[in-house]
C-alpha positions in Angstrom: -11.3 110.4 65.8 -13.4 112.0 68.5 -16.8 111.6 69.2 -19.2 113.8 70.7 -22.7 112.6 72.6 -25.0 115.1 73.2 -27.0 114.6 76.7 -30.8 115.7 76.7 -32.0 116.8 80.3 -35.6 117.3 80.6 -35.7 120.0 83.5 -39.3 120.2 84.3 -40.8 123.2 85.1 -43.8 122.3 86.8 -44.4 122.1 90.4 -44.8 118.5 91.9 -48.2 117.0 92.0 -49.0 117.8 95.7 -47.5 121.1 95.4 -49.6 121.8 92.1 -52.6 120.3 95.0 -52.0 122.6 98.0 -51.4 125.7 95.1 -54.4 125.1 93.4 -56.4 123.9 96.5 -55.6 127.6 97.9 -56.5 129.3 95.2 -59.8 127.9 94.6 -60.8 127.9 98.0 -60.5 131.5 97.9 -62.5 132.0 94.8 -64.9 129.7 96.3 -64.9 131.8 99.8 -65.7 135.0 98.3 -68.6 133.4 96.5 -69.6 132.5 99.8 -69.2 135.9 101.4 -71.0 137.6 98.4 -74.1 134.8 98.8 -74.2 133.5 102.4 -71.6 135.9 104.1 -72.8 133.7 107.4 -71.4 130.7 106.5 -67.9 132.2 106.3 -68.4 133.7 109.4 -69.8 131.6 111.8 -70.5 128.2 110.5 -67.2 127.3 109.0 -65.0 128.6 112.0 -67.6 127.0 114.3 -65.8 123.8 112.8 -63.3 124.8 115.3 -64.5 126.4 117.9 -63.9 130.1 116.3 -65.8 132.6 115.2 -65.1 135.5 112.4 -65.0 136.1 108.7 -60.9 135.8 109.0 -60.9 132.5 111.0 -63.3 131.5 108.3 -61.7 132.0 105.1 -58.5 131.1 107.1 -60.1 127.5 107.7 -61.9 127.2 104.5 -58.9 127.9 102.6 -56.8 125.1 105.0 -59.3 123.0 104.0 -59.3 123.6 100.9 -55.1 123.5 100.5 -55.5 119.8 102.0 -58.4 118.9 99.5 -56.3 119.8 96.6 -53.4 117.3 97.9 -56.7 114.8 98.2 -56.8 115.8 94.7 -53.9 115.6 93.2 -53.6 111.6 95.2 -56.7 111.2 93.0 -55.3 111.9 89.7 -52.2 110.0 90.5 -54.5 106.7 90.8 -57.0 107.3 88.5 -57.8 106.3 85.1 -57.2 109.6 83.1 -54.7 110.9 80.9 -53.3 114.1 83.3 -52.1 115.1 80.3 -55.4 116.2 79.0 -56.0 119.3 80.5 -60.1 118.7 80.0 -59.7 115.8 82.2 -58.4 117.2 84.9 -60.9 120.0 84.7 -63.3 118.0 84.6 -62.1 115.5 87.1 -62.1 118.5 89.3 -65.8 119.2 88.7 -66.6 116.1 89.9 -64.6 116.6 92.8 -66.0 119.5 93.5 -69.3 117.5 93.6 -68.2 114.4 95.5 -66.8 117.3 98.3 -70.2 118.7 98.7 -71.9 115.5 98.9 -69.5 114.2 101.5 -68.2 117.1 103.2 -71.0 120.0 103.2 -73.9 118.2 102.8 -73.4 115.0 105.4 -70.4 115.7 107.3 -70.6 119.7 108.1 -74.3 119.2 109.5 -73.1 116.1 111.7 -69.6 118.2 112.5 -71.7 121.9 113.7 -74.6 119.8 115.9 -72.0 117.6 117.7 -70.0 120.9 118.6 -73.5 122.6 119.4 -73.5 125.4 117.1 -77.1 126.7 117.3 -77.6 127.0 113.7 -76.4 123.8 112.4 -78.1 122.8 109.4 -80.3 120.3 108.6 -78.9 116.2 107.4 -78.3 115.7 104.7 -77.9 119.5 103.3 -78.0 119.2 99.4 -77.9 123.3 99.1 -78.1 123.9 95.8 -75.4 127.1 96.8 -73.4 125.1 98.2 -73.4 122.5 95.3 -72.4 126.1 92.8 -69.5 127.0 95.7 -68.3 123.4 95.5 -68.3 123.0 91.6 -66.5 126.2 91.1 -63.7 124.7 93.5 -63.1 121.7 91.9 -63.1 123.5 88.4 -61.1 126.5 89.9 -58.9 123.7 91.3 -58.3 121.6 87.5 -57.8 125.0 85.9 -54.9 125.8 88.5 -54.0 122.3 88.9 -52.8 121.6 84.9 -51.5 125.5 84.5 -49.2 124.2 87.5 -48.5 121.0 86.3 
């Protein structure tokens, strides 16, 4: 009498959490950069790459989208510690919202400021910089970012 066992292999299909991070990091840092260059083309083009020492709308996005790539692993570190279900595709989108809101209170509003006047760009703006722009550019990342986040996960 023979027997037969069937093996079940779950293959998954999704990318790995920090890959799903840096994918949807890019990808929402470019929707979020051509909000900027439709609403404030100058902060694309001379304060972000000022950051750095650059100037240009290409060394710009090219830095904002960097940052943005390294954000989403930021992100995706988050989700692995926190307490939400990552399978709920509403919780990561709106855990993304938030972080989108966290990353302009930290990053544009306190840091950026501090960052542009210690490197002496000219136009450096004021601290703290609660931009009410900025605050739509940043929440539309981090949504962007859950959206393309759970597709990829």
């Amino acid at each position: 009498m023979a027997t037969e066992t069937d093996t079940i292999m779950k293959r998954g299909t999704g990318l790995k959490d920090w890959q799903a991070g840096v994918a949807g990091g890019v990808v929402a840092a470019a929707v979020m950069a051509a909000l900027i260059v439709a609403m404030n083309p100058p902060t694309i083009a001379a304060a972000i790459p000022a950051l750095y020492g650059l100037s240009g709308g290409i060394a710009g996005i090219t830095v904002h989208v960097a940052h943005g790539a390294v954000l989403g692993v930021a992100f995706a570190a988050l989700l692995r510690f926190a307490p939400i279900p990552d399978d709920s595709a509403a919780a990561v989108v709106g855990t993304g919202l938030a972080w989108g809101v966290v990353t302009w209170i930290t990053l544009a509003a306190l840091v950026m400021p501090v960052w542009l006047g210690a490197v002496g760009f000219p136009k450096a703006p004021p601290l703290p910089n609660f931009a009410i722009p900025s605050l739509v550019w940043h929440v539309v990342y981090g949504g962007v970012l859950g959206v393309v986040y759970t597709a990829l996960r």
